[in-house]
DOBAKE-877979 format. One record per residue (C-alpha): residue number from 0; y, x, z. Coordinates in Angstrom, 2 decimals. Example, Ala and Ser with C-alpha at 12.3 -4.5 7.8 and 13.67 -1.06 7.14 Angstrom:
BEGIN
+-----+---------+---------+---------+
!   i !       Y !       X !       Z !
+-----+---------+---------+---------+
!   0 !   -4.50 !   12.30 !    7.80 !
!   1 !   -1.06 !   13.67 !    7.14 !
+-----+---------+---------+---------+
***
This chain:
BEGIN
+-----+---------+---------+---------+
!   i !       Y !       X !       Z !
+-----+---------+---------+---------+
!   0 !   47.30 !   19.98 !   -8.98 !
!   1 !   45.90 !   16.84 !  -10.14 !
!   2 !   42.85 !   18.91 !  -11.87 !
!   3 !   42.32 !   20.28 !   -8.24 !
!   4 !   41.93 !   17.77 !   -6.80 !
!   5 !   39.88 !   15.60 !   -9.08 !
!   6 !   37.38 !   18.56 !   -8.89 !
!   7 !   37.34 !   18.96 !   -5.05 !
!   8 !   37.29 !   15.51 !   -3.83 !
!   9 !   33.85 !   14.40 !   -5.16 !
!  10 !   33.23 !   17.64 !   -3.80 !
!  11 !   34.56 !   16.96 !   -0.35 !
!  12 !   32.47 !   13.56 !   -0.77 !
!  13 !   29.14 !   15.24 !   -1.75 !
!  14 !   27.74 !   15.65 !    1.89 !
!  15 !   28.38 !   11.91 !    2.80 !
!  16 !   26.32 !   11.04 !    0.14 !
!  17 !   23.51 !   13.73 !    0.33 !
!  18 !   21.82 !   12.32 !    3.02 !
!  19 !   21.30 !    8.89 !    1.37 !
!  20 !   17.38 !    7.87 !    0.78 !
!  21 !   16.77 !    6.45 !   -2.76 !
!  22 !   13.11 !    7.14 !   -3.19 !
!  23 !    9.44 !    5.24 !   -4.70 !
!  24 !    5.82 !    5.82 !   -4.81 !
!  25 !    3.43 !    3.78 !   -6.46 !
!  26 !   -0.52 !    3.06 !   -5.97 !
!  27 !   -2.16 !    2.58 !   -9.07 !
!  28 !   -4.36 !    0.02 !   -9.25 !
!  29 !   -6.10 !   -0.03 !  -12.58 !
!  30 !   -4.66 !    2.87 !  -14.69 !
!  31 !   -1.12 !    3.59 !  -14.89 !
!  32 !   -0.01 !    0.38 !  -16.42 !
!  33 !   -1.11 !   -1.59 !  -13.13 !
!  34 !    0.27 !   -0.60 !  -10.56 !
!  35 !    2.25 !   -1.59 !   -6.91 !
!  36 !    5.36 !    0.53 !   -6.01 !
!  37 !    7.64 !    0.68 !   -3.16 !
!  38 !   11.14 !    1.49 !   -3.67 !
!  39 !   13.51 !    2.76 !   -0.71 !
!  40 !   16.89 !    2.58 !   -1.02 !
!  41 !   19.49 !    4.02 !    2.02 !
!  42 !   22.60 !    1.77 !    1.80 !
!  43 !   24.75 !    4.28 !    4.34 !
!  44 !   24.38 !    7.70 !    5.81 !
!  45 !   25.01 !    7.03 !    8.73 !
!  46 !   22.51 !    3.96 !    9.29 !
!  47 !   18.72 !    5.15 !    9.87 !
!  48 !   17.27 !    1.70 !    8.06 !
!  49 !   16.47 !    1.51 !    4.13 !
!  50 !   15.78 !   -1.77 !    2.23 !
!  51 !   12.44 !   -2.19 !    1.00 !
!  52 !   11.37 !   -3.51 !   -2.15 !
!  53 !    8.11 !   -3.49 !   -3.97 !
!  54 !    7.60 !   -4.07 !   -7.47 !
!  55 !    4.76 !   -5.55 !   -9.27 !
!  56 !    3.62 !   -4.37 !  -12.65 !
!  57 !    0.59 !   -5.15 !  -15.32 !
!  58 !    2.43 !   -3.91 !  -18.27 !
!  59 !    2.77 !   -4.81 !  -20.90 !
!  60 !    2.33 !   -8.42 !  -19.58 !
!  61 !    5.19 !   -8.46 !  -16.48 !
!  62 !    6.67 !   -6.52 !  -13.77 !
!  63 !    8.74 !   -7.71 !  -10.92 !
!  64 !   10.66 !   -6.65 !   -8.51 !
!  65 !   10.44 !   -8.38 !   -5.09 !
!  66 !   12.64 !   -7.59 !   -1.87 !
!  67 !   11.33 !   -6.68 !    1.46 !
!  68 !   13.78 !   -5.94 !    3.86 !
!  69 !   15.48 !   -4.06 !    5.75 !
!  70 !   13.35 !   -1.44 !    7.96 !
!  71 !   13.32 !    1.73 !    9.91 !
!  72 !   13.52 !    4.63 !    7.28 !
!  73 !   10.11 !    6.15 !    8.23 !
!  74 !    8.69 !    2.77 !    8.08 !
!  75 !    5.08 !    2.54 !    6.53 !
!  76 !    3.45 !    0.11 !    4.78 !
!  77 !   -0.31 !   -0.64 !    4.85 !
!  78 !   -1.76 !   -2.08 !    1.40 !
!  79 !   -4.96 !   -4.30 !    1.59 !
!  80 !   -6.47 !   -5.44 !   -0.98 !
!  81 !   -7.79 !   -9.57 !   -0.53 !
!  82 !   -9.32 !  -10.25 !   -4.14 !
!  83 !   -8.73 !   -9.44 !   -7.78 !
!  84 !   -4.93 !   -8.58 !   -8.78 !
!  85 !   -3.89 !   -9.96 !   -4.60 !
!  86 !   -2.52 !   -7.95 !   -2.35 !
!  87 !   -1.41 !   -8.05 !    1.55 !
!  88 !    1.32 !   -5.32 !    2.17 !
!  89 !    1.76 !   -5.47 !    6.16 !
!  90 !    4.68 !   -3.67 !    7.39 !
!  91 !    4.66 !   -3.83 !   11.33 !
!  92 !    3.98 !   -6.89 !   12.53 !
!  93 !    5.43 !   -8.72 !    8.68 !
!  94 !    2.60 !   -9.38 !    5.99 !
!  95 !    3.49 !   -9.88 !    2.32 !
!  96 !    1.27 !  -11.59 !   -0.42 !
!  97 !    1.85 !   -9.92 !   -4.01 !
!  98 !   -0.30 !  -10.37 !   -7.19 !
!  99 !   -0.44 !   -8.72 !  -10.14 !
! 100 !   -2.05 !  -11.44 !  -12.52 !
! 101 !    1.83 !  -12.83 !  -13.56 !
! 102 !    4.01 !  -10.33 !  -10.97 !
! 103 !    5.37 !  -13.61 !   -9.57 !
! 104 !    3.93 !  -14.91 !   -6.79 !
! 105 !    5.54 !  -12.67 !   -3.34 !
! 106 !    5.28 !  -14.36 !    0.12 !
! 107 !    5.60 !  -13.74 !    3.69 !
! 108 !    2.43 !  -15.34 !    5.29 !
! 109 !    0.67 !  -15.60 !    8.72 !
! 110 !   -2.84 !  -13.00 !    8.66 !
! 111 !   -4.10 !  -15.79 !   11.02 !
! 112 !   -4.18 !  -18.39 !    8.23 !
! 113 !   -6.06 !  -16.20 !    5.69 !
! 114 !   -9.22 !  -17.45 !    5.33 !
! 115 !  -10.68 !  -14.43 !    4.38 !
! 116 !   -8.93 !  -11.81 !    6.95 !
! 117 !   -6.64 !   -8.94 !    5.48 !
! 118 !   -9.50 !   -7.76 !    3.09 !
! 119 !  -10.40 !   -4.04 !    1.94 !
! 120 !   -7.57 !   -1.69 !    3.24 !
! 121 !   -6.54 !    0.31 !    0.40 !
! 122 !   -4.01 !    3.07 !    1.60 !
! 123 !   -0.74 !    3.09 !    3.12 !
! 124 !    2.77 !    4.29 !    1.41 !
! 125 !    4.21 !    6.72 !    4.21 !
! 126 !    6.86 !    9.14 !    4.49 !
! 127 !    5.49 !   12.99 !    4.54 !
! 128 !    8.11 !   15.39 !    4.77 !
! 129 !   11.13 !   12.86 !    4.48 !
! 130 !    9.74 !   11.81 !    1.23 !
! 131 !    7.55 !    8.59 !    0.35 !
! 132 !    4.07 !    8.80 !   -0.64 !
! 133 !    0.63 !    6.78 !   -0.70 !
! 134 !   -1.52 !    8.27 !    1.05 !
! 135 !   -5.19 !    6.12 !   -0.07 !
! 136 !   -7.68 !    5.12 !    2.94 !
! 137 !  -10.75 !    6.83 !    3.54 !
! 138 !  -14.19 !    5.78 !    1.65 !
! 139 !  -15.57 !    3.41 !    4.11 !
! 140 !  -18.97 !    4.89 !    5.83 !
! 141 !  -22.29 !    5.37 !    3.32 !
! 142 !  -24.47 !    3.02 !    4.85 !
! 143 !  -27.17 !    4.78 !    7.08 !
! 144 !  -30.06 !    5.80 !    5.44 !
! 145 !  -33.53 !    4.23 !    6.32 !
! 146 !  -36.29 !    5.83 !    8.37 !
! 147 !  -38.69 !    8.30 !    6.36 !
! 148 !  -42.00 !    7.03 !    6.96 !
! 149 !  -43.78 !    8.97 !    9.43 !
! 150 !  -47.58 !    9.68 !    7.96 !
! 151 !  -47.44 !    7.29 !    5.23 !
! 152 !  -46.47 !    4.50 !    7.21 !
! 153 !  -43.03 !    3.00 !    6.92 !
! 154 !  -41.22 !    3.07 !    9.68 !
! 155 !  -40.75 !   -0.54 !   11.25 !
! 156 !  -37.19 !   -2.05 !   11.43 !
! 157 !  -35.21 !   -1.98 !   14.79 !
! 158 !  -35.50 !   -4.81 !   17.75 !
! 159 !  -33.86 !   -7.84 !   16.56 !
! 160 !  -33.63 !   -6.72 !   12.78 !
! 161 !  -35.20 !   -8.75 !    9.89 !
! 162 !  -38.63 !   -7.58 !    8.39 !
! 163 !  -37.76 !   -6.35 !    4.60 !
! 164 !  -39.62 !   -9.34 !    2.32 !
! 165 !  -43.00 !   -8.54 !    0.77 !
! 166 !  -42.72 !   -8.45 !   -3.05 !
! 167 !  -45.85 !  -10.34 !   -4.31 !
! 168 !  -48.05 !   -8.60 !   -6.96 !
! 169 !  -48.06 !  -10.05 !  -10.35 !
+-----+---------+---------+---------+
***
């Protein structure tokens, strides 16, 4: 009897813990030893929140782990990217600073006091299919290309644009 039930209660248990979220997906910045990655993790079953964490890695140098946070479990998280190795990951209305350079510095700050705005958007880790991804940002637009010249002439610059410099003859 006692074989029984040592075999069907963690059976009888399974289903409680099958619909648990314990999931990750990275965005690699330089290579795969660079890299962000954000870790859910579903505490109970029956509570539709996760805690967030992201970790922080330029191996073999350091890697940290840095909570987040408890959120909705189809939260997503934009990633935007400020300057080399810094990164803004904005979850609602909640911005983080990470870096990569030691994998120590994490912060909740204000986007109003950055002096240089959010920065280049970079992706956003999402859930697709009850699984978490990154899903990168679209190439920004190619800038648009200049007139042809029309009969040899160049064409002249739009109303309010500045004249292209002359480049003097040597």
């Amino acid at each position: 009897m006692r074989k029984f039930a040592a075999i069907v209660l963690p059976l009888a248990l399974l289903p409680f813990l099958a619909g648990c979220v314990n999931d990750a997906a990275s965005f690699q910045i330089e290579g795969k030893d660079n890299a962000l990655t954000l870790i859910r993790e579903q505490r109970w079953f029956w509570k539709p929140e996760v805690d967030l964490s992201v970790t922080a890695s330029r191996l073999p140098d350091c890697q940290r782990r840095h909570q987040m946070g408890v959120a909705p479990i189809e939260a997503s998280v934009e990633v935007w990217q400020t300057g080399p190795g810094t990164f803004l990951l904005k979850r609602g209305k909640l911005v983080y600073l990470a870096e990569t350079q030691t994998c120590e510095g994490f912060q909740k700050v204000d986007v109003d006091q950055l002096p240089g705005g959010m920065g280049n958007k970079l992706g956003v880790f999402q859930v697709q299919g009850g699984k978490l991804s990154f899903v990168p940002a679209p190439p920004p637009p190619a800038p648009a290309p200049a007139p042809a010249p029309v009969d040899g002439v160049p064409a002249q610059p739009a109303a309010g644009a500045a004249a292209p410099t002359p480049i003097p003859a040597q």
